[in-house]
C-alpha positions as CSV (number, residue, x, y, z in Angstrom):
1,X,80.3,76.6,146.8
2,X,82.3,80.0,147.0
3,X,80.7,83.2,147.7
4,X,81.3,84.7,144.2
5,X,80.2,80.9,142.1
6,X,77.2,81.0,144.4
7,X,76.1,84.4,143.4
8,X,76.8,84.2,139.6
9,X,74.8,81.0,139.6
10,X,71.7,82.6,141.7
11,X,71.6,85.6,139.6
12,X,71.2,82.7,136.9
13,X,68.7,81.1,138.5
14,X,66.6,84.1,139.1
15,X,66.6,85.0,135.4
16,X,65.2,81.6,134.3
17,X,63.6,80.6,137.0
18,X,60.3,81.7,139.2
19,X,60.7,84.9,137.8
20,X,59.2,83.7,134.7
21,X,56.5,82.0,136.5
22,X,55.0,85.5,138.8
23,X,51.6,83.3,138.7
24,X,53.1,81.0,141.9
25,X,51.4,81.9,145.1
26,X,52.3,85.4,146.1
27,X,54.1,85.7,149.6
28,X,52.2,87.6,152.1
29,X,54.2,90.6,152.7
30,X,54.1,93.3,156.0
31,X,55.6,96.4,156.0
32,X,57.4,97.8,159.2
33,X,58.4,101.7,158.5
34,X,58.5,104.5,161.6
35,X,57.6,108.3,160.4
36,X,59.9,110.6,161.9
37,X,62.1,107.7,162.8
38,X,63.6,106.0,160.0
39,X,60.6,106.3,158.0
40,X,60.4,103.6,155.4
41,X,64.5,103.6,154.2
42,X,65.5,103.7,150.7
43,X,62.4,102.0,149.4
44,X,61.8,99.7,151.1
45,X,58.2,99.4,151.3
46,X,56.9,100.4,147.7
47,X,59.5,97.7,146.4
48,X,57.3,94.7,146.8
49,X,54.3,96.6,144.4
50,X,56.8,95.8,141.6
51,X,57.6,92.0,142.7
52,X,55.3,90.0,141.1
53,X,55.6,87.1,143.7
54,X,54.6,89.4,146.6
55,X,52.1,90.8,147.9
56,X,51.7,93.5,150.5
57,X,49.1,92.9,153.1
58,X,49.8,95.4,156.0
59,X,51.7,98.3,157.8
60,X,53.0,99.1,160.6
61,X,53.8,103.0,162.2
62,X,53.9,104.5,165.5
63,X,52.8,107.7,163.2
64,X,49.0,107.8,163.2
65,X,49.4,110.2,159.8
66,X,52.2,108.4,158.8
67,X,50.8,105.3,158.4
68,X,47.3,106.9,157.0
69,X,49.8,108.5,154.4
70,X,51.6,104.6,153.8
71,X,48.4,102.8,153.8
72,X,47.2,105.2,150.8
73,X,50.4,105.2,149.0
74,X,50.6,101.3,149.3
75,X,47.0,100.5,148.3
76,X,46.6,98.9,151.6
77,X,43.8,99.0,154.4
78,X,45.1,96.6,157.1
79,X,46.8,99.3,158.8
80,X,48.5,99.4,162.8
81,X,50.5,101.2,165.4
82,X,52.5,98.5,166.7
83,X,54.5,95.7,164.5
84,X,54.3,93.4,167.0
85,X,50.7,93.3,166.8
86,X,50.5,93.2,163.8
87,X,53.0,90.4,162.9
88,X,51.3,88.3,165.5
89,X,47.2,89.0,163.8
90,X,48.9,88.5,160.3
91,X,51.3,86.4,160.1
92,X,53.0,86.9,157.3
93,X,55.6,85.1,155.5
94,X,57.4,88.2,154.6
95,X,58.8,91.4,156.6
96,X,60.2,94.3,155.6
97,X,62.3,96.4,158.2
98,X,62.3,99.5,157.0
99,X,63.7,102.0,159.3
100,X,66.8,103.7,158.6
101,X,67.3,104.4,162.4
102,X,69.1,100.8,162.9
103,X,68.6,101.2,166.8
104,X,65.5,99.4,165.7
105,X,66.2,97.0,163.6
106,X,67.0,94.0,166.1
107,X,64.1,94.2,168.1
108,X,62.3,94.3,164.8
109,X,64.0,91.7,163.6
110,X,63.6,89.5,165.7
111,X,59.9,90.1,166.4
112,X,59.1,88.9,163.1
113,X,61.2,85.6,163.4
114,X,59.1,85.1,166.7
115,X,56.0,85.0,164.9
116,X,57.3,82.9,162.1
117,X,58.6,85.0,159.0
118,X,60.3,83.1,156.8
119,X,62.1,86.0,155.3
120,X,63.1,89.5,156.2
121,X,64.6,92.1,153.8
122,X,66.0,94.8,156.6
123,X,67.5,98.3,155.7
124,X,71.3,99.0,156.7
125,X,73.4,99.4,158.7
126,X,72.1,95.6,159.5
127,X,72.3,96.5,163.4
128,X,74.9,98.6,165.4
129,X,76.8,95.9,167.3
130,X,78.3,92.6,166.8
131,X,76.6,91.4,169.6
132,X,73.0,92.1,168.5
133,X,74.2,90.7,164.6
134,X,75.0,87.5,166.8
135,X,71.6,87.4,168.2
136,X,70.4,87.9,165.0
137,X,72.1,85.2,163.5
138,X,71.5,82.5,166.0
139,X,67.5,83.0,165.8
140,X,67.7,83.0,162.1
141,X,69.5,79.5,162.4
142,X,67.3,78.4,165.1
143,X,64.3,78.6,162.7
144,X,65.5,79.0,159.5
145,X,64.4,82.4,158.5
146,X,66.0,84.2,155.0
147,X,67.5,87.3,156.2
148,X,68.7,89.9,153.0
149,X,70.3,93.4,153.9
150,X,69.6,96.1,151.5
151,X,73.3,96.3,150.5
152,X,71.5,96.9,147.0
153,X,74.8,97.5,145.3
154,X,76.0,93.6,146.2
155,X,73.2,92.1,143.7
156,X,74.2,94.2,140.9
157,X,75.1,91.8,138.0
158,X,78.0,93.8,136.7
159,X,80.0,92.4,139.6
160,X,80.2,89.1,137.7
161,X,82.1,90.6,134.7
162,X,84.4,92.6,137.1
163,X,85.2,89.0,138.8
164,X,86.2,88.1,135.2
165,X,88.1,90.9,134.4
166,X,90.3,90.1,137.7
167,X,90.4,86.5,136.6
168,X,91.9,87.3,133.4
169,X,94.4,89.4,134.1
170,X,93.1,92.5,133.2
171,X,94.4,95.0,135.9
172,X,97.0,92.5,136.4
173,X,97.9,91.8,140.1
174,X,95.3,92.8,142.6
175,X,97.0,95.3,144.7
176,X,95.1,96.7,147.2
177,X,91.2,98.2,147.5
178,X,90.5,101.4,148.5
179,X,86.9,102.5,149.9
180,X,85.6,105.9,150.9
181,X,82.6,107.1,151.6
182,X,81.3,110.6,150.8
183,X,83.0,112.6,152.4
184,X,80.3,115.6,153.1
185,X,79.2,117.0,156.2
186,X,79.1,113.7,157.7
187,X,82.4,113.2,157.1
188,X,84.2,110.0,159.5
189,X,82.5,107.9,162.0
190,X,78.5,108.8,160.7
191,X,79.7,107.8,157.0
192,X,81.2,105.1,157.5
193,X,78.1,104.0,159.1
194,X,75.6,105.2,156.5
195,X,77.7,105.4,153.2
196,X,80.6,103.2,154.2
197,X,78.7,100.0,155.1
198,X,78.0,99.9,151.6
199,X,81.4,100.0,150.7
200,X,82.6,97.5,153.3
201,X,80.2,95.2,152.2
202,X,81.6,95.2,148.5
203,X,85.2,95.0,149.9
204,X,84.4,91.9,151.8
205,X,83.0,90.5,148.9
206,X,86.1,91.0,146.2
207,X,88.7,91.2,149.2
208,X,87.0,87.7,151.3
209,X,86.8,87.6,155.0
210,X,88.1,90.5,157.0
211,X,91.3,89.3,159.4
212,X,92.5,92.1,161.2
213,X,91.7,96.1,161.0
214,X,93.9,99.0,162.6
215,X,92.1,102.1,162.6
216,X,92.7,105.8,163.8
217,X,90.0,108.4,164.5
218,X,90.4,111.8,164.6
219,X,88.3,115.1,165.8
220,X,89.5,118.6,164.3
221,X,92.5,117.0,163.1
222,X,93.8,115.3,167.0
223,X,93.2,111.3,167.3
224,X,89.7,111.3,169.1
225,X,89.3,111.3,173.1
226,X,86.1,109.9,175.3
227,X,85.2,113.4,175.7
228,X,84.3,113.6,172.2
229,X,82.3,110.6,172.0
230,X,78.5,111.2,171.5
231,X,75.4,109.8,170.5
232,X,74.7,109.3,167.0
233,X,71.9,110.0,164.6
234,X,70.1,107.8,162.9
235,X,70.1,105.5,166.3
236,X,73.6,104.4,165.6
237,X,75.1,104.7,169.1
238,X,78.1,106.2,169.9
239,X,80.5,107.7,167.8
240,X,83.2,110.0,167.8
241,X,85.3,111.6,164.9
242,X,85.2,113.9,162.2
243,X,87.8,112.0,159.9
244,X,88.5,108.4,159.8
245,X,91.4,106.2,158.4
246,X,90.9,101.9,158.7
247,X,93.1,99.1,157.2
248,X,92.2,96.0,156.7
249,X,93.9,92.6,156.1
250,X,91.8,90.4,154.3
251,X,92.1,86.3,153.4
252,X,92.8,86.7,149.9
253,X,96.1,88.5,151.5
254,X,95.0,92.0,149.8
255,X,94.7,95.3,151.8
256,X,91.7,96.9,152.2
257,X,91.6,100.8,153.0
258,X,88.5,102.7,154.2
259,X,88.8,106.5,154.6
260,X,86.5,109.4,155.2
261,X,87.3,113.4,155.8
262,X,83.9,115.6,156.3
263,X,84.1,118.1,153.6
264,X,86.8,116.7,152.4
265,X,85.5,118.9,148.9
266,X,85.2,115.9,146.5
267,X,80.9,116.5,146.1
268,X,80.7,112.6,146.8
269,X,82.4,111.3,143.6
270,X,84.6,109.2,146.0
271,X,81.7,107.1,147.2
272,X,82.6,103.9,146.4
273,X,86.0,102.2,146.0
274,X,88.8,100.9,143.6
275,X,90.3,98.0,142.5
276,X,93.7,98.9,142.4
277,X,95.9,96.3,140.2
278,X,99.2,95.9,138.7
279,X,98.1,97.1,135.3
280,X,95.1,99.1,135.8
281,X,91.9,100.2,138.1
282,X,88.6,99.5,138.5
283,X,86.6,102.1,140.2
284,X,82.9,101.1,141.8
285,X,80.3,104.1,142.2
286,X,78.3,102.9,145.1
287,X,74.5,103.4,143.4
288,X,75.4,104.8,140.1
289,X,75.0,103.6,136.3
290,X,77.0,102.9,135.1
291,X,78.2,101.3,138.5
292,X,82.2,100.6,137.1
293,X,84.8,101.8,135.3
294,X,87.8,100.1,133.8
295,X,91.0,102.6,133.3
296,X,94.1,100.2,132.2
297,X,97.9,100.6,132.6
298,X,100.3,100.7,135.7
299,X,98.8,103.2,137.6
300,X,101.6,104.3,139.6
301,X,103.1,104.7,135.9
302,X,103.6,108.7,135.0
303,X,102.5,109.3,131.7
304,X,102.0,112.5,129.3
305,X,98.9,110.8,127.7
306,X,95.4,110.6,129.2
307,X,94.4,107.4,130.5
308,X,91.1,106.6,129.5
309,X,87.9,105.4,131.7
310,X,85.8,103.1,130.2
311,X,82.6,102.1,131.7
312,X,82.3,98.2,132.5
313,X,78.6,97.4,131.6
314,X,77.3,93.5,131.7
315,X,78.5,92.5,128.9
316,X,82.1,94.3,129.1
317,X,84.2,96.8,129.4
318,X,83.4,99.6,126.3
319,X,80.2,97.3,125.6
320,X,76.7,99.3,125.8
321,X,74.8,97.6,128.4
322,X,72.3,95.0,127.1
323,X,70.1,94.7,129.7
324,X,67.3,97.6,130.3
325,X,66.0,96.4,133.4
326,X,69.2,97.6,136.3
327,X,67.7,100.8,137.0
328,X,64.5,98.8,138.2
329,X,66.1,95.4,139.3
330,X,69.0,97.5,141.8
331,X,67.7,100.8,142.4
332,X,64.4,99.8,143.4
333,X,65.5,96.8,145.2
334,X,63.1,94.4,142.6
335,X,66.1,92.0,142.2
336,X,67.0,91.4,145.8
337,X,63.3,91.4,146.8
338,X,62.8,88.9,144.3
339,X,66.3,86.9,145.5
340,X,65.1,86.7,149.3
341,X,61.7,85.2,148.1
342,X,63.5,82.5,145.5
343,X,65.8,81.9,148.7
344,X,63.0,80.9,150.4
345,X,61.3,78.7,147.9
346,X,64.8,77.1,147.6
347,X,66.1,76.4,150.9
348,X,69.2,78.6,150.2
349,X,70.8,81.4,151.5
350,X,69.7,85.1,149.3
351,X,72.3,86.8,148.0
352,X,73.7,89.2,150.6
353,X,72.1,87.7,153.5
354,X,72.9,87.9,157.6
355,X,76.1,87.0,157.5
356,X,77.0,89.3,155.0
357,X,75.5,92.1,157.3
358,X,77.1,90.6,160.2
359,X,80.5,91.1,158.6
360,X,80.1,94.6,157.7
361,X,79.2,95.1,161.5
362,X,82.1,93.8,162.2
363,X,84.4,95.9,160.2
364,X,82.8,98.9,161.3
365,X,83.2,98.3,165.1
366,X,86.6,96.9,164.6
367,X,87.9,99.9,163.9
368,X,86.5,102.1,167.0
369,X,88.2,98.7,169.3
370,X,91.5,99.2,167.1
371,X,91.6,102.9,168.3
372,X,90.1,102.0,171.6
373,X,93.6,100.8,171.8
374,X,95.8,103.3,170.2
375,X,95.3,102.2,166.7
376,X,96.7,98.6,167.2
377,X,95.7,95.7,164.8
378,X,92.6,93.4,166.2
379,X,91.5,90.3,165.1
380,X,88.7,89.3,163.8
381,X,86.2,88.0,165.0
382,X,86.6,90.5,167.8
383,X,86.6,90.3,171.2
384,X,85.0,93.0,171.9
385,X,81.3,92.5,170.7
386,X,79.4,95.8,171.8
387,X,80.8,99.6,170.5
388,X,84.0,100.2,171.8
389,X,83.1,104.0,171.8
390,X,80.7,104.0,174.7
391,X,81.8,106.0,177.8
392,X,81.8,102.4,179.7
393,X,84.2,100.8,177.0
394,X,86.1,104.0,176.0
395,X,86.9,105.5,179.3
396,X,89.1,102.3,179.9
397,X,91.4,103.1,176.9
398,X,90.6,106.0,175.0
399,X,93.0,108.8,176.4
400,X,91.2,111.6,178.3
401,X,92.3,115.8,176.8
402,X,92.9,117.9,179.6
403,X,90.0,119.4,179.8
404,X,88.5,115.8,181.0
């Protein structure tokens, strides 16, 4: 089944199927968060009081207040300091990866598929190299573990009735997508980390698998050198560059474009990415309602009259949304939640699991090999399966300034 049939029929499914029956046995749920490192994401913990089929049943944090803080909020009492003891004394069938710091999320990972999780929701970026997605991947194989990344944005149902917008002719030809992320002070590498994996992961879904990506960093205007290169926040390695321009080629033959400028003075109404056709645009806003607009016409077209936006609800473009439920099913994470646990009871795969998270990976690092090696095009899958921006990796290729 294709990626997009398979997620129109789960989002189906989920509407008529457990989820009107919450009285099933509740999964057992644990709660990995880190105060002061990561904390508990977007969510990520409080999400499961409003699924029905779960239920929480402890926490984990280094943070002694932290997790006397968590353990109140969440209306738990089985409370401890390391996740590794607690997934081995309870066992549960469900494990939330909270931390936004994705130097952890691995180790995490993969600690609860040790002691026999049989899903994982984990917060993004899904991990910081291909290498450790591989890992990831092959023990989630190995014993058959659900694996959903909080690309939140990926279950939102309005994606269908853009798919049958593009289907029909609507914008016409699919050009080309463009992606961006915000564009504030975290402006190149760090948001196309944070903000742009978000992005990435919604162009691989309307653009299909990634094939090649050129890319070209850049550090107070100059392509970046190994001298810049520096340790990330949030735990996500090494990176380098204050502005940031990728291409993609992608196997339904369109182009894919992700750039990002820090302060590039557009207050984050970028964030998110355009379907740019023949005979009109659709524009995404990564975690807003309403999350597209529709603006037809040829859009390279001058014209004296306004062009129109028209926001693209469920049921339509221009239709008022007929569903009251999004701001709780996508912002609060209760439809994926409730997706990864239907996964499970079904044998299938939720709806933007590992792989998905893998790919995004991908794309990301891609684009530091591709200017690892003066901005030429590299294949994907690549090669290269760590980040090309370490000193080890860069100082073979990146070009030293003379200050070096």
């Amino acid at each position: 089944m294709k990626r997009r049939s398979f997620l129109a029929v789960s989002t189906t499914v989920m509407a008529t199927s457990v989820f009107a029956n919450p009285a099933a046995q509740r999964m057992r749920v644990a709660i990995i968060g880190d105060t002061g490192r990561g904390n508990y994401g977007h969510g990520l913990d409080s999400m499961w009081l409003k699924v029905p089929e779960a239920e929480i049943v402890a926490v984990a944090d280094p943070n002694a207040s932290g997790l006397k803080k968590e353990l109140q909020k969440l209306n738990v009492s089985n409370g401890f300091d390391d996740y590794r003891q607690m997934l081995q004394e309870v066992r549960p069938d469900v494990v939330a990866v909270c931390p936004r710091h994705a130097d952890q999320h691995h180790d995490m990972t993969l600690a609860a598929i040790k002691a026999g999780a049989r899903g994982i929701y984990t917060e993004k970026p899904f991990c910081r190299t291909p290498a450790e997605a591989d890992s990831i991947l092959a023990a989630c194989r190995r014993h058959n573990v659900k694996l959903a990344v909080a690309h939140r944005n990926r279950y939102h149902p309005t994606l269908q009735t853009i798919d049958r917008l593009i289907a029909d002719g609507r914008i016409g030809r699919l050009l080309e997508i463009r992606g961006r992320g915000k564009g504030d002070h975290r402006g190149g590498v760090e948001d196309f980390w944070v903000l742009g994996s978000h992005v990435l992961n919604l162009i691989h879904y309307f653009g299909g698998e990634p094939r090649s990506c050129s890319a070209v960093l850049r550090h107070n205007g100059r392509p970046v050198v190994k001298s810049d290169v520096r340790e990330g926040g949030e735990g996500l390695g090494p990176m380098a560059g204050d502005e940031l321009h990728v291409r993609y080629e992608m196997s339904s033959g369109v182009i894919a474009y992700f750039d990002s400028i820090a302060n590039d003075g557009t207050q984050g109404e970028g964030f998110g990415l355009q379907l740019i056709g023949s005979q009109g645009i659709i524009a995404i806003h990564c975690d807003r309602e309403p999350l597209a607009h529709l603006c037809l016409g040829n859009p390279f077209q001058t014209n004296d009259q306004p062009r129109q936006w028209v926001a693209i609800s469920t049921a339509g473009p221009g239709v008022p949304e007929p569903r009251k439920d999004l701001n709780e099913m996508i912002a609060h994470h209760g439809l994926p939640g409730r997706d990864l646990i239907e996964s499970i009871r079904e044998d299938r795969k939720p709806i933007c699991d590992a792989f998905q998270g893998a790919a995004t990976v991908e794309m990301i690092c891609a684009a530091f090999e591709s200017h690892r090696r003066q901005g030429v095009a590299v294949e994907l899958p690549c090669t290269e399966r760590g980040n090309a921006l370490n000193h080890s990796a860069a100082s073979h290729a990146i070009p030293s300034n003379s200050a070096d």
